[in-house]
VOMARLUM-988038 format. One record per residue (C-alpha): z, y, x; chain. Coordinates in steps of 0.1 Angstrom, whole numbers. Last residue first. Example, Ala and Ser with C-alpha at 12.3 -4.5 7.8 and 13.67 -1.06 7.14 Angstrom:
BEGIN
@w:71&v:-11&u:137&kette:A
@w:78&v:-45&u:123&kette:A
! end
This chain:
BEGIN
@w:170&v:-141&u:87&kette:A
@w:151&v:-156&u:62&kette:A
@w:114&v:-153&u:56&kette:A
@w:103&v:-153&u:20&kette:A
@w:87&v:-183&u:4&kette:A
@w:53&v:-186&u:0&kette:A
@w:44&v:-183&u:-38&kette:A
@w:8&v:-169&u:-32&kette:A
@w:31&v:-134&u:-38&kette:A
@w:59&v:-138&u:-22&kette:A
@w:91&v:-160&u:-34&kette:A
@w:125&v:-162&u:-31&kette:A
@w:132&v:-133&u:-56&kette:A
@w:129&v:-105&u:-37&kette:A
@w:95&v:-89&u:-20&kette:A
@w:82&v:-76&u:6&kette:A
@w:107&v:-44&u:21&kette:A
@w:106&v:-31&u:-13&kette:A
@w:91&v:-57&u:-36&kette:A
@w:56&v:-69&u:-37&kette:A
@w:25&v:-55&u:-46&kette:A
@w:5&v:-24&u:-34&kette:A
@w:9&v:-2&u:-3&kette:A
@w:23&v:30&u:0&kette:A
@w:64&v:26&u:-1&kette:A
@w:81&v:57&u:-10&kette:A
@w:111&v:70&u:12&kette:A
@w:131&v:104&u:9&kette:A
@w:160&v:113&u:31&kette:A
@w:186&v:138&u:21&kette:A
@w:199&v:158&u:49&kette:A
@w:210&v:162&u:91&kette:A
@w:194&v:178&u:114&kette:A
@w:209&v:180&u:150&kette:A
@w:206&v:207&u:179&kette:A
@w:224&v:206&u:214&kette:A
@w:224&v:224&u:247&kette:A
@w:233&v:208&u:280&kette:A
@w:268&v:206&u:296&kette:A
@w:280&v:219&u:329&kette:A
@w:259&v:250&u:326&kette:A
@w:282&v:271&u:303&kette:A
@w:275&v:309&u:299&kette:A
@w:281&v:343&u:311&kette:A
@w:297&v:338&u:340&kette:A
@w:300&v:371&u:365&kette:A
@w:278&v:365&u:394&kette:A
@w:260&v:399&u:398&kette:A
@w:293&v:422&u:376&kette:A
@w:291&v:429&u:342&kette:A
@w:272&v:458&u:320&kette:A
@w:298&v:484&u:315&kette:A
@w:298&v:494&u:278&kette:A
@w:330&v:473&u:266&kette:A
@w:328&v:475&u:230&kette:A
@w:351&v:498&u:208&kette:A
@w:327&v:494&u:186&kette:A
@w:303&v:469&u:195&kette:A
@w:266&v:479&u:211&kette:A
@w:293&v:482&u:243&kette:A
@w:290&v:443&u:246&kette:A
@w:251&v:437&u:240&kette:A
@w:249&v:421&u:277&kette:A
@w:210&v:400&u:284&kette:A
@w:194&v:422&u:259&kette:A
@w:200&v:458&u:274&kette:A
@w:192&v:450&u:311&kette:A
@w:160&v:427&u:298&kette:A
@w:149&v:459&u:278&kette:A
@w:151&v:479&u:309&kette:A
@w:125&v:461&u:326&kette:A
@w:118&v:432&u:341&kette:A
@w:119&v:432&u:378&kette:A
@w:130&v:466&u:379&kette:A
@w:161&v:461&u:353&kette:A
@w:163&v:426&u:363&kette:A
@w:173&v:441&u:401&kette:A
@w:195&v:468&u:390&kette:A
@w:212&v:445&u:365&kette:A
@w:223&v:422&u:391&kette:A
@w:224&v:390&u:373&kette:A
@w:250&v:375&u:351&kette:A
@w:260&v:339&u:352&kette:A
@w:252&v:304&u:344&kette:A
@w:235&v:291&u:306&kette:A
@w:228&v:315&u:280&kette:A
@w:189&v:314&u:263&kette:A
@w:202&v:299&u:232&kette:A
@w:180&v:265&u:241&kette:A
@w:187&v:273&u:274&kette:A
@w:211&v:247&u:285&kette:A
@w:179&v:222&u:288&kette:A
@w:175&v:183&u:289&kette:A
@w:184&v:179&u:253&kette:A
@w:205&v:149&u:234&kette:A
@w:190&v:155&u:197&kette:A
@w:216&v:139&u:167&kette:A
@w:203&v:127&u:131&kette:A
@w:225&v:129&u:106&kette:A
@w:212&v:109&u:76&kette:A
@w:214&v:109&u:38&kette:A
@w:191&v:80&u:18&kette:A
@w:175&v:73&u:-12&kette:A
@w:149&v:50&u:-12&kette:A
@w:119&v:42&u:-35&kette:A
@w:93&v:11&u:-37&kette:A
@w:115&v:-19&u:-58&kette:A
@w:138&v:11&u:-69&kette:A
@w:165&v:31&u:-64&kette:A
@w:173&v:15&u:-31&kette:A
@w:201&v:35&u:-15&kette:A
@w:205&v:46&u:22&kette:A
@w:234&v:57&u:43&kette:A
@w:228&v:72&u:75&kette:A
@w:229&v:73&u:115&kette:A
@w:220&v:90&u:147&kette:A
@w:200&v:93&u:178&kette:A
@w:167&v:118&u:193&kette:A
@w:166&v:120&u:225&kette:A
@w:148&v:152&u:234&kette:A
@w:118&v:163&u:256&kette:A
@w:105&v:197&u:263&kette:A
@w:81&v:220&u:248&kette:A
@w:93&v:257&u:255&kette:A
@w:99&v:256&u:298&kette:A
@w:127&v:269&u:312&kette:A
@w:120&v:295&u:343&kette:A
@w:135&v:278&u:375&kette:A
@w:168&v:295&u:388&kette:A
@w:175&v:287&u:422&kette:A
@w:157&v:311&u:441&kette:A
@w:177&v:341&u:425&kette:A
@w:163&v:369&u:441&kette:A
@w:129&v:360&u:438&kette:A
@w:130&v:360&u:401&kette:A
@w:117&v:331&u:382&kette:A
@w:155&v:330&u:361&kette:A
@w:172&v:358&u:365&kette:A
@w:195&v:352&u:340&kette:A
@w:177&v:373&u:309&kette:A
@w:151&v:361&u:323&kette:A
@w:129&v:388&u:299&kette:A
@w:101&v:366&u:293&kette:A
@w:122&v:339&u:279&kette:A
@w:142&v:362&u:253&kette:A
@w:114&v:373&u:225&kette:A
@w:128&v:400&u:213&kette:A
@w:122&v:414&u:173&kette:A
@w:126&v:445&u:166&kette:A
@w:160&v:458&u:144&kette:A
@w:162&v:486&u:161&kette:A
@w:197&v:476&u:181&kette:A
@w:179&v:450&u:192&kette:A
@w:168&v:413&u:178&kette:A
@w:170&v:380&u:193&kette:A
@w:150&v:353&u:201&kette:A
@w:146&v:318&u:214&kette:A
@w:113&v:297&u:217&kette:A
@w:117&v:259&u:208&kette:A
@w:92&v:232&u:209&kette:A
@w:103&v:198&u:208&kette:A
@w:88&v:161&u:218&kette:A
@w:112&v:136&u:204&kette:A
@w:121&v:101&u:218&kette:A
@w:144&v:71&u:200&kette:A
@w:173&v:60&u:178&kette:A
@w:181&v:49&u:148&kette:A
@w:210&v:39&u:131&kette:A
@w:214&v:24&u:93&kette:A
@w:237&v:22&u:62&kette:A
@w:232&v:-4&u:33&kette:A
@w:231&v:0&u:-5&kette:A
@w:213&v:-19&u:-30&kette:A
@w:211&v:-53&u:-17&kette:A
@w:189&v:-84&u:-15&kette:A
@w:158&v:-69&u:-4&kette:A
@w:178&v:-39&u:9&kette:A
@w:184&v:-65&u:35&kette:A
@w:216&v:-50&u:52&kette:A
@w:221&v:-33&u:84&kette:A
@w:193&v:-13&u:87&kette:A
@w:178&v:-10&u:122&kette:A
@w:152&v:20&u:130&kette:A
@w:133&v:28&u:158&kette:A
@w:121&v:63&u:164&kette:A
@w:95&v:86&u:171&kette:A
@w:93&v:119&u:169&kette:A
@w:77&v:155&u:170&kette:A
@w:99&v:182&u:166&kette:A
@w:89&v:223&u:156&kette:A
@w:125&v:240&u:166&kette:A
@w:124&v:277&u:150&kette:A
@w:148&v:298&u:174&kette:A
@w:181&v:321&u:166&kette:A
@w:196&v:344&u:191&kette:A
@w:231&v:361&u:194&kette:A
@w:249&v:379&u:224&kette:A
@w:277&v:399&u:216&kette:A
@w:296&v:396&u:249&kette:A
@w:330&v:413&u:236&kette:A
@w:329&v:377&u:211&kette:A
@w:334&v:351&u:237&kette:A
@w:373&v:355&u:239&kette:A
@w:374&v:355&u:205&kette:A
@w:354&v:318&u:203&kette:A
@w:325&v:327&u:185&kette:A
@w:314&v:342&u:152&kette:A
@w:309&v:377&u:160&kette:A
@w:293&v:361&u:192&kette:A
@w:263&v:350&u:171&kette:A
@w:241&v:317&u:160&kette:A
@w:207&v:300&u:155&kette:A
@w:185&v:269&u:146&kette:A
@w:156&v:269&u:124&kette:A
@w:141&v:239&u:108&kette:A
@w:108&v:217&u:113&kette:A
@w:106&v:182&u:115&kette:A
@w:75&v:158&u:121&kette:A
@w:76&v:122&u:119&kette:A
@w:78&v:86&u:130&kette:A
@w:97&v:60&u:120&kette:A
@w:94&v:24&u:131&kette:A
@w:113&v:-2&u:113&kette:A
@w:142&v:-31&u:118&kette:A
@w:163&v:-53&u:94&kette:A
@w:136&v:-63&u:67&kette:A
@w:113&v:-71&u:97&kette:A
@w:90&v:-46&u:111&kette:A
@w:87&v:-22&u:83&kette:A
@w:63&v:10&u:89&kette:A
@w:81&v:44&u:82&kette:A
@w:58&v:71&u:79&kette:A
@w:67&v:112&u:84&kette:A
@w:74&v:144&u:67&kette:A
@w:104&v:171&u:77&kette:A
@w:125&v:204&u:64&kette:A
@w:153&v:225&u:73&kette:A
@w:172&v:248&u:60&kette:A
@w:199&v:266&u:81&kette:A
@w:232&v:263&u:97&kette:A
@w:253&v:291&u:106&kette:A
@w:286&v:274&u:96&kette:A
@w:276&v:237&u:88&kette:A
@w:292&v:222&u:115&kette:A
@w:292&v:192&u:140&kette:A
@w:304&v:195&u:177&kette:A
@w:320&v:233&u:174&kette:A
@w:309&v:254&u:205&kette:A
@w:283&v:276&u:188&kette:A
@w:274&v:304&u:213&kette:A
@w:272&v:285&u:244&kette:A
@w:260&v:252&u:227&kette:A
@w:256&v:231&u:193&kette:A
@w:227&v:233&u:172&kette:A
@w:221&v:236&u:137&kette:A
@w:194&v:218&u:108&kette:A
@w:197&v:215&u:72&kette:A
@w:188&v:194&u:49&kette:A
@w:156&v:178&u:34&kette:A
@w:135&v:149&u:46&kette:A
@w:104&v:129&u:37&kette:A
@w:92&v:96&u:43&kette:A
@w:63&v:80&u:33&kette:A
@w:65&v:39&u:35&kette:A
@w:40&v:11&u:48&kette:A
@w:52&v:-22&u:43&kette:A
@w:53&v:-55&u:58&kette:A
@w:38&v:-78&u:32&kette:A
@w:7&v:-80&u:42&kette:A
@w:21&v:-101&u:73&kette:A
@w:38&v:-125&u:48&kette:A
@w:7&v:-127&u:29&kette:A
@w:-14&v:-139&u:61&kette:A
@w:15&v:-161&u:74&kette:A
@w:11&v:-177&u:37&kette:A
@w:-24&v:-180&u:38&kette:A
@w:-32&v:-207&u:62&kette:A
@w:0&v:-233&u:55&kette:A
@w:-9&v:-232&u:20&kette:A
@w:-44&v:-237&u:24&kette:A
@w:-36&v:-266&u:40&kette:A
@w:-12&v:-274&u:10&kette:A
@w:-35&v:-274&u:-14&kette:A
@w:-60&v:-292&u:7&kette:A
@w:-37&v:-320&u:10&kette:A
! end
């Protein structure tokens, strides 16, 4: 009787130990998708990209993740559409991302070796575009409102802010080396809230009125088509389009995952065999 009392007490306390604590850390790349890369998914003009967070398990199915990314995202109108290219606007931005996200995993890596998984959740991003000139400096775009945007003129345009929100969603594959280690790959989607992460959304401004709002720079970075040769040098009409606005800007990350369990005992995701440490038997879904 007392065995089995003590039974009854412990085993909800081991099973509760068991959920585990994981490091995770990515590798891959990151991109984005928008007015100057209008492809879905590629790799062209993609660059490295790097992250760190925890994973705790909930059951064997679901998890919380959290984490910090960092990668670089950027493109140019020598690679664009051909109609896109007499613009010649570029820019690239470094994207620091705080997230967290909820995880579900098909199968019971418990059990089995391989299994693919979604998650989805909230992000917090910071972005700042730039671009350089034909002197090779270094030009930070918001301050210029390169589209009029904060100018009295143009009422309408609100200046973008830097930290904004994302929805973070994708998918993966993931592979149990060992009791405490997991291999995965992942492409991870972000749903934004802004068309400016590339700092080209609506239409050309007066370049009389940016020029004395903010200065001749702004003039010179918001139309780079006569910097081509045989470029058109005539900066373009108030109201011309120079962007997209009907849909919102993009970026993804997508690599090799890396997760390590932290705590001490037990199997990955706690435990295989039938039995938990205490010999309680493991929960089945």
């Amino acid at each position: 009787m007392r065995k089995l009392l003590a039974w009854a007490l412990l085993c909800p306390m081991a099973s509760f130990s068991q959920q585990r604590i994981h490091l995770t850390l990515f590798g891959g790349f990151s991109n984005y998708q928008g007015d100057l890369q209008d492809k879905y998914f590629t790799l062209d003009q993609a660059n490295l990209a790097l992250g760190i967070g925890a994973k705790y398990d909930l059951t064997p199915n679901f998890a919380l993740r959290a984490g910090i990314n960092y990668g670089t995202v950027g493109a140019t109108d020598k690679k664009n559409k051909p109609e896109l290219q007499a613009r010649n606007l570029s820019f690239t931005t470094r994207i620091l991302e705080g997230n967290l996200l909820l995880e579900y995993t098909l199968f019971d890596l418990t059990d089995k070796k391989i299994s693919p998984y979604a998650f989805a959740g909230v992000a917090l991003f910071h972005f700042n575009p730039y671009a350089y000139d034909t002197l090779g400096n270094k030009i930070y775009l918001k301050p210029l409102s390169t589209e009029g945007e904060g100018l009295p003129q143009y009422p309408d345009r609100k200046p973008y802010k830097l930290t904004q929100f994302a929805i973070p969603f994708g998918a993966g594959v993931k592979f149990r080396i060992n009791d405490n280690t997991v291999l995965g790959y992942e492409i991870g989607l972000r749903k934004l809230f802004t068309d400016y992460l590339d700092d080209v959304s609506t239409t050309y401004v007066d370049q009389f009125a940016l020029a004395q709002a903010r200065g001749p720079k702004a003039v010179e970075m918001a139309y780079r088509g006569g910097e081509l040769k045989n470029g058109n040098p005539n900066y373009p009409a108030d109201g011309t389009i120079r962007g997209g606005s009907k849909y919102k800007d993009w970026y993804y990350f997508s690599g090799l995952t890396l997760t390590i369990g932290l705590n001490t005992g037990g199997n990955y995701y706690g435990g295989k065999g039938g039995k938990q440490r205490l010999g309680c038997p493991t929960r089945v879904n």
